[in-house]
C-alpha positions as CSV (number, residue, x, y, z in Angstrom):
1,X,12.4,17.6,-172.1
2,X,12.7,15.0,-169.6
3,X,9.8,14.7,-167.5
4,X,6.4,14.2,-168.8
5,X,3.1,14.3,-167.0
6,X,0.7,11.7,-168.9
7,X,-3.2,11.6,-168.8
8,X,-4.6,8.1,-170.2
9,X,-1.6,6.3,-169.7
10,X,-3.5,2.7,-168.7
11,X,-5.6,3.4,-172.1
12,X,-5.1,1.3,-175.3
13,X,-2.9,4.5,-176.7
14,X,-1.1,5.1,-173.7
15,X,0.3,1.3,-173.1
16,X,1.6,1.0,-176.8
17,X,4.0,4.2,-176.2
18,X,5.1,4.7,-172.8
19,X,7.3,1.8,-173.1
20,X,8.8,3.6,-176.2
21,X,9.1,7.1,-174.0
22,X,10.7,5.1,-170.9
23,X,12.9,3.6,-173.4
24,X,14.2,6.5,-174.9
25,X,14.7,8.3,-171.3
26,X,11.7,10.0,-170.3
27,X,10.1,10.2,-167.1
28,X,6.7,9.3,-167.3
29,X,4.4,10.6,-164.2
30,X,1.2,8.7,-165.2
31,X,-1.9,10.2,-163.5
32,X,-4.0,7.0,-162.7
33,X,-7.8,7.2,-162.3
34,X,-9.5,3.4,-161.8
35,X,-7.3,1.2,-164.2
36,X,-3.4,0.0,-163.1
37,X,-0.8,0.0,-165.4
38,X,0.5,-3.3,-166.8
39,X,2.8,-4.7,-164.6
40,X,6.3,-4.4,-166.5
41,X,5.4,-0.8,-166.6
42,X,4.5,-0.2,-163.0
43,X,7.7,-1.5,-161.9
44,X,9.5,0.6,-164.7
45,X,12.3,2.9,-162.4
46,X,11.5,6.2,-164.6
47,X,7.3,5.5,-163.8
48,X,6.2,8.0,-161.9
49,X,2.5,6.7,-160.2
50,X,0.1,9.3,-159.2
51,X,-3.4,8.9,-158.3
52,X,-6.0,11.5,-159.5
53,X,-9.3,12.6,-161.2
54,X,-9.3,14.5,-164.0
55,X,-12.3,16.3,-163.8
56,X,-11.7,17.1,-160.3
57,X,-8.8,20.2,-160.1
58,X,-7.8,19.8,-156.4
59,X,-6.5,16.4,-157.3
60,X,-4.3,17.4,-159.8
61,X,-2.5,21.3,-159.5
62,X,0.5,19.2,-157.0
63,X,1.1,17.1,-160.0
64,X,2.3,19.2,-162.1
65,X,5.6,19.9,-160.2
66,X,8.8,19.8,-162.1
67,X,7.0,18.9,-165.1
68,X,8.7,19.3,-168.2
69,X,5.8,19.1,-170.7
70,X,2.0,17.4,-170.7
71,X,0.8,14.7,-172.8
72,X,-3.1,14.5,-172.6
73,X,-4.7,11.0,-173.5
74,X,-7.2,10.7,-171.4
75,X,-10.7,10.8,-173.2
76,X,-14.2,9.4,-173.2
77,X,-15.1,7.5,-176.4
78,X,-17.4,4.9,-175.9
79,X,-19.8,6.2,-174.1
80,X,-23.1,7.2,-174.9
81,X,-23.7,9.6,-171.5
82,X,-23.2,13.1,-172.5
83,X,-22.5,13.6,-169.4
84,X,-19.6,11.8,-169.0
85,X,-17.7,13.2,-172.2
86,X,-18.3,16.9,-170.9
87,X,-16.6,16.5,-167.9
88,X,-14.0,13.9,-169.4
89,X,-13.5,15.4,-172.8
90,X,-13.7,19.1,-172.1
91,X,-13.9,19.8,-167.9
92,X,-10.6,17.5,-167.6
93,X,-9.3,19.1,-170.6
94,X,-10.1,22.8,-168.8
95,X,-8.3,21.5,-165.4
96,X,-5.4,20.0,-167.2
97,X,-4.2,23.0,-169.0
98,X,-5.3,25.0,-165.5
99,X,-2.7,23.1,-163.3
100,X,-0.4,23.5,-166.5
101,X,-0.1,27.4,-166.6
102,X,-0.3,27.1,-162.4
103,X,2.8,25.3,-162.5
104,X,4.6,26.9,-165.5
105,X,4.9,24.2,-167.5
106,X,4.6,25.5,-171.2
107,X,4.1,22.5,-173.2
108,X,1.1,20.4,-174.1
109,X,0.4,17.3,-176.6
110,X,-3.0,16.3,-177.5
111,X,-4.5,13.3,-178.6
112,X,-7.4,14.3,-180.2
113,X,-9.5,12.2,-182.8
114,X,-10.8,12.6,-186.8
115,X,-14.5,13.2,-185.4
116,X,-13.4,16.7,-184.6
117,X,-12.6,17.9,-187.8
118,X,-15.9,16.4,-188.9
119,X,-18.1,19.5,-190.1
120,X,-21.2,18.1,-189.6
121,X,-22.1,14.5,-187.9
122,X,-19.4,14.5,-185.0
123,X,-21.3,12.7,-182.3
124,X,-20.7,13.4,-178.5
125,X,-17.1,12.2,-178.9
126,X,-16.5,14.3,-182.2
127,X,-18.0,17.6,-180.5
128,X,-16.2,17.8,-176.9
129,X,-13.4,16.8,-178.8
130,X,-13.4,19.9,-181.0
131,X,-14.3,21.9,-177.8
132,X,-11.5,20.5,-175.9
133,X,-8.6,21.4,-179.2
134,X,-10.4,24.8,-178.6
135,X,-9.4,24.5,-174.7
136,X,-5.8,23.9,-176.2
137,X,-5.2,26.1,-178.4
138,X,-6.2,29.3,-176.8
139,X,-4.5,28.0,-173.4
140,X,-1.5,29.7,-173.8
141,X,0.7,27.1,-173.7
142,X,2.9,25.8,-176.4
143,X,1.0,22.8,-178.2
144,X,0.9,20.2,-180.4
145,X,-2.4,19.0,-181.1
146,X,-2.5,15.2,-182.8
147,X,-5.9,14.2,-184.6
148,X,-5.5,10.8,-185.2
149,X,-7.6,8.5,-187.5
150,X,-8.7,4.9,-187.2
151,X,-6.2,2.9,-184.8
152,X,-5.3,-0.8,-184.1
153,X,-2.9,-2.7,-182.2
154,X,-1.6,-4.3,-179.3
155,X,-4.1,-4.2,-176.1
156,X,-7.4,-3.0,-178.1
157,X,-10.1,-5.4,-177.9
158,X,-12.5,-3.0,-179.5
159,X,-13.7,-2.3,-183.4
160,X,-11.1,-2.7,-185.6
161,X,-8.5,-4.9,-183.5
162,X,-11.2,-7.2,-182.7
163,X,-12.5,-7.7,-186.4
164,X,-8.9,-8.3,-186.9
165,X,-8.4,-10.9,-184.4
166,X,-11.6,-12.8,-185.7
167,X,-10.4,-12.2,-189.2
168,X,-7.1,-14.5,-188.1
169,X,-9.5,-17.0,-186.3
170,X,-12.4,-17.4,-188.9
171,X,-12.4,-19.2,-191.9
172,X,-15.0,-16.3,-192.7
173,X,-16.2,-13.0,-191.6
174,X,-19.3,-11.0,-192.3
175,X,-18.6,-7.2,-193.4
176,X,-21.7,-4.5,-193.1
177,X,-21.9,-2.7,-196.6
178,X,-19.6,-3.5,-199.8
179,X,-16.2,-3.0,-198.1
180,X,-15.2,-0.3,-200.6
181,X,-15.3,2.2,-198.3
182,X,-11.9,3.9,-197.5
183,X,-9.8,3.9,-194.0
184,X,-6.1,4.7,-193.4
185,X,-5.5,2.9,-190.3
186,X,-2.9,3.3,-188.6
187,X,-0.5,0.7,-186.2
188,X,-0.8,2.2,-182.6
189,X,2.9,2.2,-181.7
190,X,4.0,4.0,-184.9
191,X,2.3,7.1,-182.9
192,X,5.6,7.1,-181.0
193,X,7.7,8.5,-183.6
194,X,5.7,11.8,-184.7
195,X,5.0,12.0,-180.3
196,X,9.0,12.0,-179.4
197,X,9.8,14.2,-182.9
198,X,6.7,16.6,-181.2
199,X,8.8,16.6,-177.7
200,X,12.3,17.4,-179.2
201,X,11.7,20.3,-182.0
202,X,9.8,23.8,-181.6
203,X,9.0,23.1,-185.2
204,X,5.9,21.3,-183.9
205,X,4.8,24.1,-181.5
206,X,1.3,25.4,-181.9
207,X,0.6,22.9,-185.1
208,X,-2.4,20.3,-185.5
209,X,-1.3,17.2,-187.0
210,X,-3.6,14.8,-188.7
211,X,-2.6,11.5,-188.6
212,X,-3.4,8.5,-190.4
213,X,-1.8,5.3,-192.0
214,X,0.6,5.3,-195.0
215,X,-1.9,5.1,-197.9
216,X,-5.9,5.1,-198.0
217,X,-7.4,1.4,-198.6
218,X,-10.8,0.0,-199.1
219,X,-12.0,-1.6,-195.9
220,X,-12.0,-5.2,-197.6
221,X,-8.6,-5.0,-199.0
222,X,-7.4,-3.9,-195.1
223,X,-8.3,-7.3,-194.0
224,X,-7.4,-8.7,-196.8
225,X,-4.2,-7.7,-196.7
226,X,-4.1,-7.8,-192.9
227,X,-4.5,-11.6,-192.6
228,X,-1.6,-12.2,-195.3
């Protein structure tokens, strides 16, 4: 597979491992809605730059041309509009694998996120995510569905990465509850490996992987261990 069509490239998830995808020969066609890429990206010769809306089909089914396979980031998460993670979560989802199957590409990774598997509790983002895996996996296509667990890294400024930054700051920090409850977080660029071993063997073809750190830890000993 050489050339890949990418949703929520200029996202937190997105800028940790397309440099790792351009770096190990892909072309990345990066469908860009509001937000640029970084720079050393944008001027990256196997960046492909289109502009489009996912939740809006007549900008996307010419994208799909000579695409080798999909990999679908894009996703409301923060939001509290229902709203918006309908037509983000699930309508994008719907047009995505439409202009897939239009064009014949046959391949599809999604990003999807622990809420889903949640059975009770999901919130918005939990719920059109489980809708949009749904979308996915009776599309057709050949897919590859990542849930992923509690992220930090390079580029987030949000939850965990920025108690981590004011962990390395602070002589202190204040954390809600005991801090025995348990995470596996998991470093945003070591995403890349199962992504690219997803791309290159059918072995992955119509699985759902979850994905988390290497071991379970206590919140406290996270940061703890995090700051040494």
């Amino acid at each position: 597979m050489k050339r890949l069509l990418i949703t929520g490239g200029t996202g937190f998830v997105g800028k940790n491992i397309i440099p790792s995808l351009l770096d190990s020969g892909f072309i990345c066609r990066c469908i860009i809605h509001n937000t640029p890429l970084p720079l050393n990206l944008k001027e990256h010769p196997l960046i492909e730059i289109e502009k489009a809306d996912i939740t809006k089909y007549s900008t996307l089914k010419k994208l799909f041309i000579k695409v080798d396979a999909v990999i679908h980031m894009a996703a409301a998460i923060d939001s509290v509009n229902e709203t918006v993670h309908n037509q983000i979560n699930i309508v994008g989802t719907e047009n995505i694998v439409r202009a897939a199957k239009e064009n014949n590409v046959k391949r599809i990774i999604f990003f999807s996120g622990y809420p889903a598997g949640l059975k009770k509790n999901k919130g918005i983002y939990g719920e059109t995510k489980a809708k949009a895996e749904n979308i996915i996996i009776n599309s057709g296509l050949s897919y590859t569905i990542f849930r992923i667990g509690v992220l930090y890294g390079k580029y987030d400024r949000r939850n965990l990465s920025k108690l981590l930054l004011l962990a390395c700051k602070l002589p202190f920090i204040i954390i809600l509850g005991n801090g025995r409850n348990i995470i596996q977080p998991l470093y945003c660029s070591d995403l890349v490996q199962p992504l690219i071993f997803a791309l290159n063997n059918s072995i992955s073809y119509n699985k759902l992987y979850i994905l988390g750190g290497i071991k379970p830890l206590t919140f406290e000993n996270f940061i703890d261990d995090f700051i040494k």
